[in-house]
C-alpha positions, 0 to 999 in steps of 0.5 A: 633073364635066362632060364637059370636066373629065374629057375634060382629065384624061383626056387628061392621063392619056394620056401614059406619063410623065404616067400614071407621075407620076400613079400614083407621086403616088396610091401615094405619098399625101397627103404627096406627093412632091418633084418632084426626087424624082419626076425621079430616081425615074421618070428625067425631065429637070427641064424634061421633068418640069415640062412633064408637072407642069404639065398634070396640075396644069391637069388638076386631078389633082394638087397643089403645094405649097412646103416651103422650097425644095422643091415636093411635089406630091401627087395631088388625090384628091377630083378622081381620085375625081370623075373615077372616079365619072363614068366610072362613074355609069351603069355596068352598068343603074344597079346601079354595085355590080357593076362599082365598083372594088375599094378597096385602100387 
């Protein structure tokens, strides 16, 4: 990953309610979740949620999907393990295995 890609999903990131759509996508998994679904759980206006759909989608940290007539939207976790394994790649002296994070899936 290249210092832009991650300084753009950072920032995308840097938002409560982007945070929250984010963390809402990874708990849900890869059947994702449709974005009616995500206003009413998390409590965001339809067009406040697409503004905030939209930069995580450019951001590259989640993805849509039609079903009919619904979009699911779902988080991309090749690019959110991409991004961890760039924050992290020279972590403590080169040994990574002491800060790596602890995998509760």
């Amino acid at each position: 990953m290249e210092i832009g890609m991650a300084v753009e999903a950072l920032a995308a990131l840097a938002q409560g309610s982007r945070l929250s759509i984010f963390r809402l996508l990874v708990r849900a998994g890869k059947q994702g979740v449709a974005a009616g679904a995500l206003g009413e759980e998390l409590g965001i206006p339809p067009a406040t949620l697409s503004f905030h759909l939209k930069t995580l989608a450019q951001a590259g940290l989640i993805k849509p999907r039609t079903e009919g007539r619904y979009v699911i939207y779902s988080a991309d976790f090749a690019e959110m393990n991409k991004l961890i394994v760039y924050l992290t790649e020279h972590c403590c002296a080169g040994d990574a295995a002491q800060c790596a994070p602890i995998n509760k899936c």
